[in-house]
C-alpha positions in Angstrom: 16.2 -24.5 5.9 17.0 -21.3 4.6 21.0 -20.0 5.5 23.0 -17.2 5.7 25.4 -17.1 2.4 29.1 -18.4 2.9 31.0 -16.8 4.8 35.0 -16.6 5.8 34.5 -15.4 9.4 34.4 -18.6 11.8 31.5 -20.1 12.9 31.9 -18.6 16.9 32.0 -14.7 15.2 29.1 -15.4 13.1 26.9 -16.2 15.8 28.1 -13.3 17.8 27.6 -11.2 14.8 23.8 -12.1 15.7 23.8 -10.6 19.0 21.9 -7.4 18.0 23.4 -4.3 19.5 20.9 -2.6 22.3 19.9 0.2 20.0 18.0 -2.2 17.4 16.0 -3.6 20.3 15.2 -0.5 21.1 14.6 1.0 17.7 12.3 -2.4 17.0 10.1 -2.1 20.3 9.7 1.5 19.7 8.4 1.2 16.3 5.8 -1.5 17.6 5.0 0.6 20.5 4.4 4.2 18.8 2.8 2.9 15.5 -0.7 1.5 17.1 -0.6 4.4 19.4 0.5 7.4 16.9 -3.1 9.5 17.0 -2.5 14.1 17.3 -6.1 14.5 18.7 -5.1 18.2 19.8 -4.9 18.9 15.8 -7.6 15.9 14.6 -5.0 14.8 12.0 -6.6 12.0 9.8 -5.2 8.5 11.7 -3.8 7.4 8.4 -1.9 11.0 8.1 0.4 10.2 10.9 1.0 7.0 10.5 1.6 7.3 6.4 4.2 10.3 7.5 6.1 7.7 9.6 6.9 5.5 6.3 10.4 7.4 5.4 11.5 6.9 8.7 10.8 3.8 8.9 12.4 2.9 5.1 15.3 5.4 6.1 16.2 3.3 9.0 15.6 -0.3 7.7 16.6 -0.1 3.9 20.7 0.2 4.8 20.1 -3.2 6.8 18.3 -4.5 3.6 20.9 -3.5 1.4 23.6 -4.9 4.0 22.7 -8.1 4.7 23.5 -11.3 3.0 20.6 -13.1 4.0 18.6 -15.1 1.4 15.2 -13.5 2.2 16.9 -10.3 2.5 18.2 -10.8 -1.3 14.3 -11.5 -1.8 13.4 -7.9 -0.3 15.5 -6.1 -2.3 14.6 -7.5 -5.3 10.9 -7.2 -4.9 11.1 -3.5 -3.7 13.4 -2.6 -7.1 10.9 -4.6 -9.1 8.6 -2.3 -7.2 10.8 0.9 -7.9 10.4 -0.2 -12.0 6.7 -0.5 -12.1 6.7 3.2 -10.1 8.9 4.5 -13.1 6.4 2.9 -15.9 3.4 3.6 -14.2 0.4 6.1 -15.6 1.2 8.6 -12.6 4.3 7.9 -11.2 3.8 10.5 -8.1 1.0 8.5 -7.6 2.5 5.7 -7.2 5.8 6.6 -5.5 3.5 8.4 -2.7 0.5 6.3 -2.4 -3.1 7.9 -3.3 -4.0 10.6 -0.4 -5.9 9.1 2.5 -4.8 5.5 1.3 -0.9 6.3 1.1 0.1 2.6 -0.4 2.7 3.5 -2.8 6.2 3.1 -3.3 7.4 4.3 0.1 4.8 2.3 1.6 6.5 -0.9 0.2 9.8 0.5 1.2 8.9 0.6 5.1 7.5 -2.6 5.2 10.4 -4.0 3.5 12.9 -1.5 6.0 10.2 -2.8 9.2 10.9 -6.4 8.5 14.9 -5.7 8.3 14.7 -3.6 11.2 12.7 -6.6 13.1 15.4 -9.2 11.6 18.5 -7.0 12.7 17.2 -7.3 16.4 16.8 -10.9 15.9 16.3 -12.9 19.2 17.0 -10.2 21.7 13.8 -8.2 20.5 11.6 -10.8 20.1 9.9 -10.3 23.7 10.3 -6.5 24.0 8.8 -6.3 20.6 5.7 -8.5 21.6 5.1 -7.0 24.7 5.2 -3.5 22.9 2.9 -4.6 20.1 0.4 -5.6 22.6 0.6 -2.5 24.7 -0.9 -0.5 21.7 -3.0 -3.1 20.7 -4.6 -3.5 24.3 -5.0 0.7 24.5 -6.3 0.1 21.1 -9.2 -2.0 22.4 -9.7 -0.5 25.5 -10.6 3.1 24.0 -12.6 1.0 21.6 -14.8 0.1 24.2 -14.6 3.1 26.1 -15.8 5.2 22.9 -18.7 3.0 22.7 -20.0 3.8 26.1 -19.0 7.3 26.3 -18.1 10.2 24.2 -14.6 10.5 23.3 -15.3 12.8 20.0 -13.3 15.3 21.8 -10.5 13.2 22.2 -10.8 12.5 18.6 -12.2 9.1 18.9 -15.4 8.3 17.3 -17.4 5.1 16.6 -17.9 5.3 12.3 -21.5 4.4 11.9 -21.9 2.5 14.9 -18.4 0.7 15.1 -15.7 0.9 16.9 -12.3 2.4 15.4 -9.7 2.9 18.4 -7.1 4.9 17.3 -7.6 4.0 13.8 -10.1 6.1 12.6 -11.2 3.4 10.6 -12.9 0.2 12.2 -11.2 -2.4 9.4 -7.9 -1.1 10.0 -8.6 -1.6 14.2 -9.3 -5.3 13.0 -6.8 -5.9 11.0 -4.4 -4.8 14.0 -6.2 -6.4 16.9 -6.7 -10.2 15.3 -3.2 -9.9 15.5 -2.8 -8.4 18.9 -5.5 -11.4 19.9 -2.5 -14.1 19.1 -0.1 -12.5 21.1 -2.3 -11.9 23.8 -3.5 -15.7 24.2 -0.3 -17.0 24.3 0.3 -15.0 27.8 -2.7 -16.0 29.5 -0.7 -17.4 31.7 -0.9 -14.0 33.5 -3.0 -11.7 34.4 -2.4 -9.2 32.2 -2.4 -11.4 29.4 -6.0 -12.6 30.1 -7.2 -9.0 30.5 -5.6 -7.9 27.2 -7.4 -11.5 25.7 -11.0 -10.5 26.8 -10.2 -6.5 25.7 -8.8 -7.2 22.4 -11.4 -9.8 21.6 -14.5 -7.3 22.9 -13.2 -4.4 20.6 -13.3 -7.2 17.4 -16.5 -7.5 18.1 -17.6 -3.8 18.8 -15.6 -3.0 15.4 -18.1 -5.1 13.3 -15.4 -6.8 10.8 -16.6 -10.3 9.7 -13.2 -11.5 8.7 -11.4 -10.3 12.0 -14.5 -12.0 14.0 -14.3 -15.6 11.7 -10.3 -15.3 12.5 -11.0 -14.3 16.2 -13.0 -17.7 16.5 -10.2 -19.5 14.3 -7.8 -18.2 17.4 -9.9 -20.0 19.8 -10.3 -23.0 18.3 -6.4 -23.4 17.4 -6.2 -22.4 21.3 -8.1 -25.2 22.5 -6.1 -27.5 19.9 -2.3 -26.3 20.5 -2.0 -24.0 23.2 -0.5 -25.1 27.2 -3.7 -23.2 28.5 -5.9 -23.7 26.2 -9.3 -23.5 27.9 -8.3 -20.2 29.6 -7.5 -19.0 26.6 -10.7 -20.0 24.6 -12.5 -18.8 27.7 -10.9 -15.2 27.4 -12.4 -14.9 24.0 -15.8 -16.0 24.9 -15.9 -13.5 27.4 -14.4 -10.7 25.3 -17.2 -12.0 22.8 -19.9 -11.8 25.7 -18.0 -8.3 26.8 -18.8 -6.9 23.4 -22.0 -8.2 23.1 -23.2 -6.6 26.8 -21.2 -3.0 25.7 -23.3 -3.3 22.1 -26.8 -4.2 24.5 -26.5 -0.8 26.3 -25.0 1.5 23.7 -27.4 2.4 20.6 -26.6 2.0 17.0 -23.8 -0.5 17.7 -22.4 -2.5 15.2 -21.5 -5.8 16.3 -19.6 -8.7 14.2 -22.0 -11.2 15.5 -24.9 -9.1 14.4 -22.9 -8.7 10.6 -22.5 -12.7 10.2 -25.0 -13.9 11.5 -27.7 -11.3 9.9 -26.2 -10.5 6.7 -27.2 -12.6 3.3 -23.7 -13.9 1.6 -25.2 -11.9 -1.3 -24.5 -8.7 0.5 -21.7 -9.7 2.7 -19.0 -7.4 0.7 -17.5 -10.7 -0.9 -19.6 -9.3 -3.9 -18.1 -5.6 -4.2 -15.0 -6.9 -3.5 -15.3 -10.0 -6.3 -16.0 -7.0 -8.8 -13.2 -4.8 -8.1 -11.0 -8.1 -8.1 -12.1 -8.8 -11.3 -11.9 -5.2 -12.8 -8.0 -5.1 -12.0 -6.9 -8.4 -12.6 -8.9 -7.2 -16.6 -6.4 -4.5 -16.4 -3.6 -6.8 -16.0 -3.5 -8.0 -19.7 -2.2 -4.7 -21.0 1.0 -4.3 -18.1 1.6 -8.2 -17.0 5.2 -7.8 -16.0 4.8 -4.7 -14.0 1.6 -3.5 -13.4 0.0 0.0 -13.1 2.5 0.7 -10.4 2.2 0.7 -6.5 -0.9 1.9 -5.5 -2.6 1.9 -9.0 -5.7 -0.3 -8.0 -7.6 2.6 -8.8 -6.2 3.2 -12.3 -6.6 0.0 -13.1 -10.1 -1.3 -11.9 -12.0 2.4 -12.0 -12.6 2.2 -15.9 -14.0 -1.1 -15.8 -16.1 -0.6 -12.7 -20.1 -3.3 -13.0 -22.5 -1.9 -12.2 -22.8 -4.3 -9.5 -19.7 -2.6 -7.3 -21.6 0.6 -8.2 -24.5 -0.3 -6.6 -23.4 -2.0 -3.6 -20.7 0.9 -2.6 -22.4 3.5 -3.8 -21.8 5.1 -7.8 -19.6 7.6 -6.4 -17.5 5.8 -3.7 -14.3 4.2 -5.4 -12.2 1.4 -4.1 -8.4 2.8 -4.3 -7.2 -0.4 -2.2 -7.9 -4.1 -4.5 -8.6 -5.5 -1.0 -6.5 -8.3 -1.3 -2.8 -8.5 -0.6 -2.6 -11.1 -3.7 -4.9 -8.6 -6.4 -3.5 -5.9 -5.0 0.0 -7.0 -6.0 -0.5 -8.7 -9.2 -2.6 -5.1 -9.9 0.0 -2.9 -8.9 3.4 -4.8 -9.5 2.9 -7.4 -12.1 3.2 -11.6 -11.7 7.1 -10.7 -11.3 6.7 -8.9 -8.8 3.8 -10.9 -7.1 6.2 -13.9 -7.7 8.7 -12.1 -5.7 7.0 -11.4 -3.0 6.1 -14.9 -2.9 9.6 -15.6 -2.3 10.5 -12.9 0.4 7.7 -13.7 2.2 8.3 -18.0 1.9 12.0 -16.9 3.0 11.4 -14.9 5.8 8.4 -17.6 7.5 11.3 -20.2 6.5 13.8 -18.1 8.4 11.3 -17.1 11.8 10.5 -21.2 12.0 13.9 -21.6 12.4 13.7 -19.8 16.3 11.8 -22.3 18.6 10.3 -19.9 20.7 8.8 -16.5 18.8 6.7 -15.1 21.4 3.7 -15.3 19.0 4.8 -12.7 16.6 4.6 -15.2 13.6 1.2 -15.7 14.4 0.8 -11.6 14.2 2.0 -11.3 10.9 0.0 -14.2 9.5 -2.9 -13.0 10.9 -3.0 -9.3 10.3 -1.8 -11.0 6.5 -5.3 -12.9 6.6 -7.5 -9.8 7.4 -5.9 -8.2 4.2 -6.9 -10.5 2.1 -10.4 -9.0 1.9 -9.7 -5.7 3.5 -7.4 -2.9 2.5 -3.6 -2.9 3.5 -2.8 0.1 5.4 0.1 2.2 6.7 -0.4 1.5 10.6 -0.6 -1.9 10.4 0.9 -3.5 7.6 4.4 -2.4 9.2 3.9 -3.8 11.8 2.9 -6.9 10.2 6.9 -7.3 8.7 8.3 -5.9 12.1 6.7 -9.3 13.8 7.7 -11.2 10.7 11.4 -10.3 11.3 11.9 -9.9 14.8 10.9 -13.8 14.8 14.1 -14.3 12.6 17.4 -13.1 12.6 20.6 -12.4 10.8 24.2 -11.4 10.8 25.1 -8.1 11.5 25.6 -5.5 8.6 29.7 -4.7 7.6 31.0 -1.6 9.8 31.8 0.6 6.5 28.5 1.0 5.7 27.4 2.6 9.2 27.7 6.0 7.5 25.3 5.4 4.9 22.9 4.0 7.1 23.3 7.1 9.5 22.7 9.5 5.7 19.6 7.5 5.5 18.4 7.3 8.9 18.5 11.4 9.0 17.1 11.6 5.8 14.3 9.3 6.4 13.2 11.8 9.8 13.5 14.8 7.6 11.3 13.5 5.1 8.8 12.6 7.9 8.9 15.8 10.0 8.8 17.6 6.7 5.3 15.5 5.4 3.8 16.0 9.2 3.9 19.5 9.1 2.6 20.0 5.7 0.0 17.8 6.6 -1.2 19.2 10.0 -0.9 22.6 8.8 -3.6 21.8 5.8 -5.8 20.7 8.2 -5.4 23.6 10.1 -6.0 25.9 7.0 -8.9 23.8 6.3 -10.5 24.1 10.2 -9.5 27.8 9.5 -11.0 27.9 6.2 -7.8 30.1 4.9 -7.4 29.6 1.0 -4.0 31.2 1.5 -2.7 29.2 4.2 -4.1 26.1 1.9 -2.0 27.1 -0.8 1.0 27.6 1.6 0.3 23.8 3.0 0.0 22.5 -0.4 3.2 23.6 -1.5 4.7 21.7 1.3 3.3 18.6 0.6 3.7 15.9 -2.3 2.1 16.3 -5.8 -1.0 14.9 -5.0 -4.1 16.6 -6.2 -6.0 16.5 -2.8 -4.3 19.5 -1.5 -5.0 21.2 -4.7 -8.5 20.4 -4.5 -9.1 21.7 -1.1 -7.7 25.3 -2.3 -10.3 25.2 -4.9 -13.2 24.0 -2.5 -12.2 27.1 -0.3 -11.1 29.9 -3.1 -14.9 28.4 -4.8 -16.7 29.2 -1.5 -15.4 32.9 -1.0 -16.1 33.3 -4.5 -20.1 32.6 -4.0 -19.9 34.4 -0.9 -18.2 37.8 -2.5 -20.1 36.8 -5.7 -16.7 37.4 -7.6 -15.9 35.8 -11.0 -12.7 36.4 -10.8 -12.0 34.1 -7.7 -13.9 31.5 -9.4 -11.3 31.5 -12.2 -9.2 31.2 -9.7 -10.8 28.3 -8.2 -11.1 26.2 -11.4 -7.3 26.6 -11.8 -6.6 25.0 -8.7 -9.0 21.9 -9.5 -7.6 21.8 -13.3 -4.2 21.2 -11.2 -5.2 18.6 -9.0 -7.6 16.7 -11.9 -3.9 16.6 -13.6 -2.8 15.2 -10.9 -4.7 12.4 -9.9 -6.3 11.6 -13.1 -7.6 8.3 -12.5 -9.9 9.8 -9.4 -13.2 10.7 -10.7 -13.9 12.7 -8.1 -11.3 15.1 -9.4 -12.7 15.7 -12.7 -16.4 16.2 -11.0 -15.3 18.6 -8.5 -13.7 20.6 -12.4 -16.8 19.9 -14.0 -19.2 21.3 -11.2 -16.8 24.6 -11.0 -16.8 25.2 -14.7 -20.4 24.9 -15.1 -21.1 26.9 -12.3 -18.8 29.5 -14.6 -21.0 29.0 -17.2 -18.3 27.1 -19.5 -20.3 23.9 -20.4 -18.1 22.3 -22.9 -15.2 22.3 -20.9 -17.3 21.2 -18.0 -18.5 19.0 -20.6 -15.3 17.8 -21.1 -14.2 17.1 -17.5 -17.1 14.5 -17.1 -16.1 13.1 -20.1 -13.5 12.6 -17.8 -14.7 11.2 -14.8 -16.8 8.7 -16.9 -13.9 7.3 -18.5 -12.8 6.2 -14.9 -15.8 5.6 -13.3 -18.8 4.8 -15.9 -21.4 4.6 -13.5 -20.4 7.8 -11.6 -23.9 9.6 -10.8 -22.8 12.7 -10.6 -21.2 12.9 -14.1 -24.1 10.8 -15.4 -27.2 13.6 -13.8 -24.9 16.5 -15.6 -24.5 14.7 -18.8 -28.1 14.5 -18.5 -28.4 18.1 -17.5 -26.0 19.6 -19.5 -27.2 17.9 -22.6 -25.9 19.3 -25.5 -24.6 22.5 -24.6 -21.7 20.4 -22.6 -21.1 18.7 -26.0 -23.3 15.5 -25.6 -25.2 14.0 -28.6 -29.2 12.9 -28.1 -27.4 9.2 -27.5 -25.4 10.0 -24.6 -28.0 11.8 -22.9 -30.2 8.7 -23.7 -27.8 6.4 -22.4 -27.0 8.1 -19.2 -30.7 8.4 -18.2 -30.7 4.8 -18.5 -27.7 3.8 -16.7 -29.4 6.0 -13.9 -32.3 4.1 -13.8 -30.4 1.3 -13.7 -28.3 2.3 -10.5 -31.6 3.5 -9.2 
């Protein structure tokens, strides 16, 4: 059993140091409530862009009760996250990795709100615990019911689209709707004891299906069966997710092109499940680990680390030119990004903090969220709007002392700091997607300043500078064009996109051996990128490639072919 560390104040004071005050209740259910439902569909913000914008808030607000408490799994968190802090210091591209790579946003502050989530959660101990579940499945229930709605109707408007037949919720993203849902489906069987709860059961269970995600459908039938075995009401409960099973089914019968997870198991070979893409990438950044065992290639650095040594196998199950940023596995991706010390403490937060929830006897399910939204990740991508979540359920199912009174200021600097930093990334972010809608280079450049020193932004200026410059047939915006991709391949040099977007521009300029140059480039990340492999072939010896590398590019393309 895992304790608070000795203490002077008697034992009546410490347990009313417990009682969290109102505001952490309310501070815990909110999080849980606006995360799942955070979507701008008026602008048509990315889902991920919102939700990653939310992360200084988040850390802002929980890191103070990190740093104050004296609990054992709280000592844990803080050292993991500084562990985590190092490896962003020593890494390859430190922005990188403090900010997460764009669209995929796991870096440093990513780690920081799920470490400030789980102390939020813990601060509002046992008073939270049912507030916070209900909240959780609120959004995870709207979740699922505009899953099915968007497979029936058209909600594209609304910004809600199914991605190649599945269904994504609010998520953009149907992987990241699963990994939030086999959670919800926990809480939601342990209240089918009402109504509600048996509606939200057969919902939440009928969008896992319409989402197509093998792992969320093999843990959906794991529920059931644990259900049947454990729960008071066990046979309504199985029932509810045969029938959200049979509801997604009957949705999938009468809406084309749908993607069920009962057609993907049961119709897919194991050899092209997407174990196989996944084994490979595994593989390619636990190689990488040899040269940076302690630390890693820093928070988010999955890419970095397993693009170079990329088989030709991942290249031609995902596609040459589609890159995995994300290890797909909590475990790689920590031992990838942070090193076996900081793996190993994670291992011992996370042993703590279980230790600490199965201390409550009643949880309201929320364990059972965290350990199952855990289980998704390990063969799909962590992400900003769910893993948070994740270590809000962990901690609201523990509790701890209250933080000491002089340290309410701090917590308030941080708090307000946190917001800032989130208002600030929001704005930049919405207004380069207006510049983009608008297709305004100038307005791009303006957004771009505003945001992090990602090369994303920078890349987009030079997509829309490039296309005014074929349109006015002028040179000189060209130039200007390639600068802006030469800034954002200097930014994100492990993306291999970056370096073929430079090459394209500079042989479009006529400047082959520079454009020779930038493939070089992109190869070096990715060696079977298509794209740089047809220009080395094209190119040829005018970009500065011997007879040899134009032999050997022509037959790794017939290879990939």
């Amino acid at each position: 059993m895992v304790r608070p560390a000795a203490s002077s104040d008697p034992p009546d004071a410490a347990g009313r140091a417990r009682q969290a005050p109102a505001v952490w209740v309310l501070v815990a259910s909110g999080i849980a409530l606006v995360v799942p439902l955070a979507s701008v569909p008026v602008v048509a913000v990315a889902p991920w862009a919102v939700r990653w914008a939310m992360l200084p808030a988040i850390a802002g607000l929980g890191l103070p009760l990190l740093a104050a408490s004296r609990e054992r799994a709280a000592r844990w968190a803080l050292a993991w996250l500084g562990w985590a802090a190092l490896a962003t210091a020593l890494a390859p591209q430190p922005v990188v990795a403090f900010w997460g790579e764009y669209r995929v946003g796991t870096g440093l502050v990513f780690l920081a709100a799920v470490a400030g989530a789980w102390a939020i959660g813990a601060r509002a101990g046992a008073a939270a615990a049912r507030p916070v579940a209900t909240a959780l499945l609120v959004g995870c229930t709207v979740n699922a019911a505009i899953a099915v709605v968007a497979q029936l109707t058209d909600l594209t408007a609304f910004g809600v689209a199914p991605l190649e037949g599945r269904a994504v919720g609010l998520y953009g993203n149907p992987v990241y709707l699963a990994e939030l849902l086999t959670g919800g489906l926990w809480l939601a069987v342990h209240r089918v004891d009402r109504r509600a709860g048996v509606a939200s059961a057969v919902l939440i269970a009928a969008a896992i299906e319409l989402s197509g995600s093998r792992a969320a459908f093999a843990l959906m039938i794991g529920v059931a069966l644990v259900a049947v075995w454990k729960l008071p009401r066990r046979w309504v409960a199985a029932g509810a997710v045969a029938a959200g099973i049979a509801l997604g089914a009957a949705v999938a019968a009468v809406a084309p092109g749908t993607t069920t997870g009962t057609d993907r198991v049961s119709t897919v070979a194991v050899a092209d499940s997407g174990l196989a893409p996944r084994a490979g990438t595994w593989a390619g950044g636990l190689s990488a680990l040899h040269s940076r065992p302690l630390w890693g290639w820093g928070p988010g650095g999955t890419l970095a680390a397993a693009g170079p040594r990329r088989t030709l196998a991942v290249a031609r199950a995902e596609g040459p030119d589609i890159m995995f940023a994300d290890a797909h596995d909590l475990v790689v991706e920590s031992l990838v990004t942070t090193g076996v010390v900081g793996f190993g403490l994670l291992v011992a937060w996370m042993l703590s903090a279980v230790v600490a929830a199965r201390r409550r006897p009643r949880g309201e399910g929320l364990l059972g969220f965290a350990a199952l939204c855990a289980a998704v990740c390990l063969v799909e991508p962590a992400h900003p709007g769910v893993a948070p979540l994740a270590a809000l359920a962990l901690g609201t199912a523990g509790a701890w002392a209250a933080p000491a009174a002089r340290r309410r200021v701090g917590a308030a600097v941080t708090a307000v700091a946190g917001l800032a930093v989130t208002a600030w990334l929001i704005a930049g972010l919405v207004a380069l997607h207006e510049a983009d809608l608008a297709g305004s280079p100038a307005a791009a450049q303006s957004a771009a300043r505003r945001l992090p020193a990602w090369g994303e932004p920078d890349a987009l200026v030079g997509r829309l500078i490039g296309f005014e410059s074929i349109t006015r047939r002028d040179a000189r915006l060209l130039d200007d064009a390639i600068g802006w991709w030469q800034s954002a391949a200097a930014r994100d040099r492990a993306n291999p996109a970056s370096w073929d977007d430079l090459g394209a521009a500079l042989e479009h300029a006529g400047r082959l051996p520079d454009a020779g140059a930038a493939y070089r480039h992109a190869l070096a990340d990715n060696p079977w990128s298509a794209r740089a492999l047809n220009a080395v072939v094209r190119t040829g010896a005018a970009g500065g490639f011997s007879p040899a590398d134009v032999a050997a590019a022509r037959a790794k393309l017939a290879r990939l072919r």
